[in-house]
DOKEBA-507355 format. One record per residue: x, y, z of N, C-alpha, C, O in turn; residue in three letters; residue number from 0. Coordinates in nm, 4 decimals, padded with zeros to 6 digits. Example, Ala and Ser with C-alpha at 12.3 -4.5 7.8 and 13.67 -1.06 7.14 Angstrom:
! DOKEBA-507355
       n.px       n.py       n.pz      ca.px      ca.py      ca.pz       c.px       c.py       c.pz       o.px       o.py       o.pz   resn   resi
    01.3190   -00.5690    00.7800    01.2300   -00.4500    00.7800    01.3200   -00.3300    00.7800    01.4236   -00.3319    00.8465    ALA      0
    01.2850   -00.2250    00.7080    01.3670   -00.1060    00.7140    01.2900    00.0030    00.7870    01.3409    00.1138    00.8039    SER      1
//
This chain:
! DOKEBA-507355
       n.px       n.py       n.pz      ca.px      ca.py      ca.pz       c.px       c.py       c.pz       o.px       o.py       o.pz   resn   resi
    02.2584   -01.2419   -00.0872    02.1292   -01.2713   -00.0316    02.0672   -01.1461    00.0317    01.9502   -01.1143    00.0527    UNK      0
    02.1999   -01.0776    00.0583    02.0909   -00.9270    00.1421    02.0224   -00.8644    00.0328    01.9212   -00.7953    00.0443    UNK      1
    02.0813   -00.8913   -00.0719    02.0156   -00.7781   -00.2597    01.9123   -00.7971   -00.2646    01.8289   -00.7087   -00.2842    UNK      2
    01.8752   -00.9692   -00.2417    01.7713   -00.9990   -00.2710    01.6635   -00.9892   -00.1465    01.5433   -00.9830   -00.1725    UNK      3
    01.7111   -00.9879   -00.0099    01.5634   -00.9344    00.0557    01.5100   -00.7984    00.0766    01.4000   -00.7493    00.1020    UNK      4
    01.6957   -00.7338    00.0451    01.6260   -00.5788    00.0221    01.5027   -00.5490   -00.1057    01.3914   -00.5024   -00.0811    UNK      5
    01.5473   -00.5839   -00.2312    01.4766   -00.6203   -00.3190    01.3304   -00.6335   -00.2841    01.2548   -00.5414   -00.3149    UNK      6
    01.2850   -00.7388   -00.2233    01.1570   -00.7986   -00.1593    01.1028   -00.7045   -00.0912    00.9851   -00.6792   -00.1167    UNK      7
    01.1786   -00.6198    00.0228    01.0977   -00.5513    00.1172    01.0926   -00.4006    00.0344    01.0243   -00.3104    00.0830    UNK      8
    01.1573   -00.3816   -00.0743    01.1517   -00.2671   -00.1461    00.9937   -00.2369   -00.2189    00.9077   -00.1500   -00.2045    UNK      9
    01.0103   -00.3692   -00.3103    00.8632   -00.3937   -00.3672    00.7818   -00.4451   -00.2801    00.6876   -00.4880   -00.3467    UNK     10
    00.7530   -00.4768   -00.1124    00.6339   -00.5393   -00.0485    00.5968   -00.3371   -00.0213    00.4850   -00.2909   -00.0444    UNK     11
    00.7047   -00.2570    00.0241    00.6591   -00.1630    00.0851    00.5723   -00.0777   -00.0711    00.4706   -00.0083   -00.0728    UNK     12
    00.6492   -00.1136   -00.1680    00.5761   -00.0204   -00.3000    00.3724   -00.1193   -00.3253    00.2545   -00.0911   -00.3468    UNK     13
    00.4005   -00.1552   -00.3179    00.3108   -00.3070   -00.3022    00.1549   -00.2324   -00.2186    00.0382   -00.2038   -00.2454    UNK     14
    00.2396   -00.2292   -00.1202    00.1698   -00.1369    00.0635    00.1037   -00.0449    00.0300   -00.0162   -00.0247    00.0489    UNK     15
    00.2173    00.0461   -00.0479    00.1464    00.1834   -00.0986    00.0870    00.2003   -00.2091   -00.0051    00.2799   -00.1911    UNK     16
    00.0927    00.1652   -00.3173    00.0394    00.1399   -00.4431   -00.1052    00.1110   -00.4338   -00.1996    00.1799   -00.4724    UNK     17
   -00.1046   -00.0175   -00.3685   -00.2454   -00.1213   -00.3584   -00.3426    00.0031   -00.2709   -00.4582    00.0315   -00.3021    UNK     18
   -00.2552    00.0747   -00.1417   -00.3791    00.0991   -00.0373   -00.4132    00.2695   -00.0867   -00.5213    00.3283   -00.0832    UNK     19
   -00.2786    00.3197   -00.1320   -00.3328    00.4340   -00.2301   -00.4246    00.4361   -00.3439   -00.5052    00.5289   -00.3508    UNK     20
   -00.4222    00.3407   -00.4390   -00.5191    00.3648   -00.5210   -00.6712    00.2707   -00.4554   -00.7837    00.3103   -00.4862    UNK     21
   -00.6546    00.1673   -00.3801   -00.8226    00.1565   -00.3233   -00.8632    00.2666   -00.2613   -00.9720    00.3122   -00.2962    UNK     22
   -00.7996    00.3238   -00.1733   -00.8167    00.4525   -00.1052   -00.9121    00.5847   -00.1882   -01.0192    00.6334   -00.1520    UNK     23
   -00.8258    00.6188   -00.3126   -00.8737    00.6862   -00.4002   -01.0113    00.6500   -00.4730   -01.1051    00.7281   -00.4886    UNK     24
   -01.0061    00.5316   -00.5099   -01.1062    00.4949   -00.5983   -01.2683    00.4895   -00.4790   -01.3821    00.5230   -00.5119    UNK     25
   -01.2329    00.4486   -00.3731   -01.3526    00.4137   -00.2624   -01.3893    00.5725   -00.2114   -01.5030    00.6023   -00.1751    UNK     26
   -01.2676    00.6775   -00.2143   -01.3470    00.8528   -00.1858   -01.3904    00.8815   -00.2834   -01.4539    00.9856   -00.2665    UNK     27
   -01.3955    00.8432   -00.4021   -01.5077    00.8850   -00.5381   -01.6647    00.8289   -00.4965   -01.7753    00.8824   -00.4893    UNK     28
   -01.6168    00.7050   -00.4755   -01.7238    00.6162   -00.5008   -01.8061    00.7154   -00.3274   -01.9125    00.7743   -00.3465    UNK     29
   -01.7553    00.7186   -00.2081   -01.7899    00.7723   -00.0803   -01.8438    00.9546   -00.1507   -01.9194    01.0269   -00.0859    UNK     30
   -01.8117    00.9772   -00.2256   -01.8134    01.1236   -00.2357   -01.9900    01.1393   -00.3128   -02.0700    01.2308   -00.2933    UNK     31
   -02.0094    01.0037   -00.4096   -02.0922    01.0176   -00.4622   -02.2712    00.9744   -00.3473   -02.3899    01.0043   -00.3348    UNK     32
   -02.1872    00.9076   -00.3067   -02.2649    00.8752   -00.2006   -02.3359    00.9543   -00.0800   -02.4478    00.9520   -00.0288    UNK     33
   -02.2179    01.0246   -00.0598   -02.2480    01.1673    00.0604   -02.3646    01.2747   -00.0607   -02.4436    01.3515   -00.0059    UNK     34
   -02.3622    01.2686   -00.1936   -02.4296    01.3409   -00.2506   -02.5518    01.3023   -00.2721   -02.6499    01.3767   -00.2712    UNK     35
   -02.5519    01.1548   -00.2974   -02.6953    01.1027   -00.2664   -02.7810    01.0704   -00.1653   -02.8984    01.0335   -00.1622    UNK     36
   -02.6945    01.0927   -00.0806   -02.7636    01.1353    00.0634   -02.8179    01.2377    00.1493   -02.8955    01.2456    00.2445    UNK     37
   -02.7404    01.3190    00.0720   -02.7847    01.4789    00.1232   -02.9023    01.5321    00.0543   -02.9702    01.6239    00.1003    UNK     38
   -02.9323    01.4549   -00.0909   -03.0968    01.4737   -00.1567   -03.1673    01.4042   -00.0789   -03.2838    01.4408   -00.0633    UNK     39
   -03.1248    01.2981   -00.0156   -03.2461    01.2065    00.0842   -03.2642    01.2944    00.2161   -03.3682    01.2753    00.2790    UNK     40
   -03.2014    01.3598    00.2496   -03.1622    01.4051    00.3843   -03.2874    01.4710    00.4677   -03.3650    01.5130    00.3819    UNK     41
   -03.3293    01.4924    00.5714   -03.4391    01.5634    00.5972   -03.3537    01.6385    00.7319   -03.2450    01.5997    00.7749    UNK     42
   -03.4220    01.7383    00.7768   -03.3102    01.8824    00.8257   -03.1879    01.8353    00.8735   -03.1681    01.8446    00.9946    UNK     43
   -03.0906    01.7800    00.7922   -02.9466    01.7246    00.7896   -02.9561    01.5977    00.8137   -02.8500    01.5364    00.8016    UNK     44
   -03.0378    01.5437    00.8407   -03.0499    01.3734    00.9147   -03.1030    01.2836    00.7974   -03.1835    01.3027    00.7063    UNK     45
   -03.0287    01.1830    00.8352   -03.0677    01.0496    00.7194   -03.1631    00.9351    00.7870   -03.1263    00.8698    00.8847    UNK     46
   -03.2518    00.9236    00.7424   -03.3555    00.8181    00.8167   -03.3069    00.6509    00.8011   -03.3161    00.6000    00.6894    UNK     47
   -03.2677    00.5887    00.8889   -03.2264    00.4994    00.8961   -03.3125    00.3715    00.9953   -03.3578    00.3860    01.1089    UNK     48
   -03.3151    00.2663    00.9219   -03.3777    00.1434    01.0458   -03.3494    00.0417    00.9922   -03.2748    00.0252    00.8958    UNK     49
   -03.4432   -00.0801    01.0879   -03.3754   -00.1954    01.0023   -03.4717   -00.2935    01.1452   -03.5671   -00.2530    01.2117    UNK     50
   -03.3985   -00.4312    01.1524   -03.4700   -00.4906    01.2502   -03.4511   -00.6117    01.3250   -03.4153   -00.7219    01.2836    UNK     51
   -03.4903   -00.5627    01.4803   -03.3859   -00.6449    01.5739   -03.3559   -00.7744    01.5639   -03.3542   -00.7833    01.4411    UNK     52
   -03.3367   -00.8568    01.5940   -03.3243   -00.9855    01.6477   -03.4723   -01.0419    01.7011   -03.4536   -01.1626    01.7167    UNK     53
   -03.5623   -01.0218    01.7241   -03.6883   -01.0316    01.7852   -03.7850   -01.0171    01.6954   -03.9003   -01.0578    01.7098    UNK     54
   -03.7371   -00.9533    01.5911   -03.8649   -00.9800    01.5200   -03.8784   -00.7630    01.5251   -03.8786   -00.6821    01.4322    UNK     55
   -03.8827   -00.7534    01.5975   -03.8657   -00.6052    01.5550   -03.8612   -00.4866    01.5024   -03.7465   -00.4437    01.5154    UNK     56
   -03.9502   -00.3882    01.4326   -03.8524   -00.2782    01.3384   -03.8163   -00.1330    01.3975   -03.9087   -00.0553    01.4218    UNK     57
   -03.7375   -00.1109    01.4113   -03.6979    00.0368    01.4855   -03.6527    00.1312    01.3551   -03.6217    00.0910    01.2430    UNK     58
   -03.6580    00.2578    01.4000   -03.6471    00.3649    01.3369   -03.5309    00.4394    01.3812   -03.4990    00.4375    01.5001    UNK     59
   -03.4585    00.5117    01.2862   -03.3527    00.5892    01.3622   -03.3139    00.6840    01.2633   -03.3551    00.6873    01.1474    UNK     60
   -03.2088    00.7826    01.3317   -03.1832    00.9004    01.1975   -03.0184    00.8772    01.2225   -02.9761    00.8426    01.3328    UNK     61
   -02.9496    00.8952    01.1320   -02.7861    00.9296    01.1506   -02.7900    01.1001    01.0540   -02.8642    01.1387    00.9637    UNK     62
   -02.6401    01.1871    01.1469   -02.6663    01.2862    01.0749   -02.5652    01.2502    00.9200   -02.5289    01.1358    00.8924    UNK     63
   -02.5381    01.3530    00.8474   -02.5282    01.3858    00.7348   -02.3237    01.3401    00.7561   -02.2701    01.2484    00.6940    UNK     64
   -02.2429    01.4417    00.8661   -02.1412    01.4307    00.9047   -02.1053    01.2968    00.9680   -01.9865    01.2703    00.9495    UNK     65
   -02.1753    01.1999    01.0404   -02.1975    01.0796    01.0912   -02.1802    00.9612    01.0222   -02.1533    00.8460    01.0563    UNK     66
   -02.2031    01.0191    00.9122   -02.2094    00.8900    00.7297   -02.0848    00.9283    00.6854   -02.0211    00.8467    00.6188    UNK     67
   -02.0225    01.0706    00.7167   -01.9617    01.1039    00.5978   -01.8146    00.9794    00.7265   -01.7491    00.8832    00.6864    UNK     68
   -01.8148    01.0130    00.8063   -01.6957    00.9629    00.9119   -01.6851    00.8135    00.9138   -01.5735    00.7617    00.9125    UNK     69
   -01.8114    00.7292    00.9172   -01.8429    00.5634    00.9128   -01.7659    00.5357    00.7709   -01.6928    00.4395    00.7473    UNK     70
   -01.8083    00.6708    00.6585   -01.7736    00.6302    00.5222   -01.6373    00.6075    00.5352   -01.5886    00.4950    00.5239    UNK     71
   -01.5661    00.7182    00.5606   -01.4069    00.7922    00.5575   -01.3205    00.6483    00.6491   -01.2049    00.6134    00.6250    UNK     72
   -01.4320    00.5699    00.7764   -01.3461    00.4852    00.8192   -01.3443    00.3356    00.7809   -01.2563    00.2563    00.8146    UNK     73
   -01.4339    00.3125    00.7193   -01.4221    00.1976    00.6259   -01.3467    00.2070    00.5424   -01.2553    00.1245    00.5406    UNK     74
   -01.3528    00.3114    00.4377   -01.2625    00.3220    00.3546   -01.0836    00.3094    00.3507   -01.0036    00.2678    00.2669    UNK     75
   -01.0711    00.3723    00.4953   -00.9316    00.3805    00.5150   -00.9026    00.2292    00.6280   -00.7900    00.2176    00.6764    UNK     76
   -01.0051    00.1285    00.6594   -00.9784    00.0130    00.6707   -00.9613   -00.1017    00.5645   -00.8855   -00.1976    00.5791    UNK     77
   -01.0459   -00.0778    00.4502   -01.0614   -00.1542    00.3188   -00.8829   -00.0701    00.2496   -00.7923   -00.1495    00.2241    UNK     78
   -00.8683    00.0163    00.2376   -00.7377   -00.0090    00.1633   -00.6142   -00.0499    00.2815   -00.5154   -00.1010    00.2286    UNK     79
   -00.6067   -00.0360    00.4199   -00.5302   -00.1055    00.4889   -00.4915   -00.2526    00.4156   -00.3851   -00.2835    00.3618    UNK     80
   -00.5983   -00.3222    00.4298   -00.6320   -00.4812    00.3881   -00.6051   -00.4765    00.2093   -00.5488   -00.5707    00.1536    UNK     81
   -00.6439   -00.3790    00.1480   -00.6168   -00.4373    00.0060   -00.4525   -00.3858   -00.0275   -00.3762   -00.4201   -00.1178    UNK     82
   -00.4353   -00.2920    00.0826   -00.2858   -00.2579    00.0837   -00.1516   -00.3496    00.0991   -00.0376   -00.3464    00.0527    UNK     83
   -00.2303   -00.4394    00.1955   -00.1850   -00.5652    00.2386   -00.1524   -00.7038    00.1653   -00.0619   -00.7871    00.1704    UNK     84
   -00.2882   -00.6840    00.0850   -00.2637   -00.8161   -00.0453   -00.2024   -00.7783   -00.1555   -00.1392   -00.8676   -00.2120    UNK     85
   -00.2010   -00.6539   -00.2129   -00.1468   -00.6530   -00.2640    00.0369   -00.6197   -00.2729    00.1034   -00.6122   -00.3763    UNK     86
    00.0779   -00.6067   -00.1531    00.2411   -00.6214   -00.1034    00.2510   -00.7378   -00.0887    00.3624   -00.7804   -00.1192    UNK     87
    00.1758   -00.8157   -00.0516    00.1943   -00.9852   -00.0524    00.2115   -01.0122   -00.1991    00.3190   -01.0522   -00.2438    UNK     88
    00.1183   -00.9931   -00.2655    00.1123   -01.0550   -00.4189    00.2634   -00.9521   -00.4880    00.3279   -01.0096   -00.5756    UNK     89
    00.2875   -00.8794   -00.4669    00.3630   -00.7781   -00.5356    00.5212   -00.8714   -00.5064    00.6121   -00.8841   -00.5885    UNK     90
    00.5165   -00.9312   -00.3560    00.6614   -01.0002   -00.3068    00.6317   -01.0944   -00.3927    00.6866   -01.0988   -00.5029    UNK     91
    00.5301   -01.1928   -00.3491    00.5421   -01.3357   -00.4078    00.5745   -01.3287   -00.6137    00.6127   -01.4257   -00.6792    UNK     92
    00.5512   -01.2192   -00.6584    00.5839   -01.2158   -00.7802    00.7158   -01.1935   -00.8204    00.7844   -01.2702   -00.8881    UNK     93
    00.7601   -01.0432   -00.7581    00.9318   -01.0288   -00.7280    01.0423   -01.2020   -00.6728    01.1371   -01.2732   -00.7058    UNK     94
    00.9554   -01.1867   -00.5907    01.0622   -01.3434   -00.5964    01.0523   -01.5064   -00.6472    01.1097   -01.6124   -00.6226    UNK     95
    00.9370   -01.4543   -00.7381    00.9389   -01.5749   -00.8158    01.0325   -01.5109   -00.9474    01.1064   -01.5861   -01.0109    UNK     96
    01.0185   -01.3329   -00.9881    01.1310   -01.3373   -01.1143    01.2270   -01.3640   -01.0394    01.2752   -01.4752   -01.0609    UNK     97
    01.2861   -01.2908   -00.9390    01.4678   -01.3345   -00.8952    01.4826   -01.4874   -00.9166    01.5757   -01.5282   -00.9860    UNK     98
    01.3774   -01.5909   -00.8485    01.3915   -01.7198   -00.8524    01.4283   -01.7341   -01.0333    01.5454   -01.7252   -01.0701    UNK     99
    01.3542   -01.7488   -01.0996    01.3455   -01.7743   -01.2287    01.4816   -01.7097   -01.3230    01.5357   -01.7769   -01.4108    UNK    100
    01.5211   -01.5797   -01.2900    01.6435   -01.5102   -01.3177    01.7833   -01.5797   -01.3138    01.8750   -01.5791   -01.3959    UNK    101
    01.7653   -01.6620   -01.1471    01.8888   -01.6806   -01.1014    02.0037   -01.6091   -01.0094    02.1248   -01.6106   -00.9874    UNK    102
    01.8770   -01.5430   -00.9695    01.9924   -01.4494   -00.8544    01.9442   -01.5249   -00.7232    01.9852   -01.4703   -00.6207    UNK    103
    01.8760   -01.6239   -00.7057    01.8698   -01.6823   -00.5499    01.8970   -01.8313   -00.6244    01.8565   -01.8935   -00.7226    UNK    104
    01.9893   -01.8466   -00.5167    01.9826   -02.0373   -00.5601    01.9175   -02.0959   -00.4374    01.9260   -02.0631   -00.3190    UNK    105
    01.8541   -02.1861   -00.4946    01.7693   -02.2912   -00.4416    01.9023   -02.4144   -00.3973    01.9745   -02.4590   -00.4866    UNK    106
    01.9200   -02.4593   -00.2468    02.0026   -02.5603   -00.2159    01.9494   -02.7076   -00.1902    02.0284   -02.7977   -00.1621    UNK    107
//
């Protein structure tokens, strides 16, 4: 029984890294292209930004250029936390449905 939870926590940790390494990767392409289409919008480094309150409202605002690139960089490395996560879940629940199906865990 220890084979088999080493087993489990072998593939949840490959699971961990796999899943949050490649969202990771794929979301700094997608962030990279973005920082480039922003820096053509950009006016003397600043990105014009607004939107509108609760009241009925519209305000105006600028974020700089480095400011986007950091909001980007920390979403990103929160979104593969979480997809890092499902997919070590899904990665176990599959591993121990083959052992189940194999016959190396008995069911009592």
């Amino acid at each position: 029984m220890a084979s088999v939870g080493k087993c489990l926590g072998i593939m949840a940790g490959a699971g961990l890294i796999g899943g949050a390494t490649a969202s990771y990767y794929m979301q700094s392409r997608i962030n990279k292209f973005a920082v480039n289409e922003a820096e053509k919008h950009a006016k003397n480094g600043m990105l014009p930004i607004g939107g509108m309150t609760k009241d009925g409202k519209l305000w105006d605002g600028q974020i700089s250029i480095d400011e986007f690139k950091k909001q980007l960089k920390q979403k990103s490395q929160i979104s593969a936390l979480i997809t890092g996560a499902a997919a070590a879940v899904a990665t176990t629940i599959v591993s121990g449905l083959t052992l189940l199906l194999r016959g190396k865990v008995k069911v009592k």
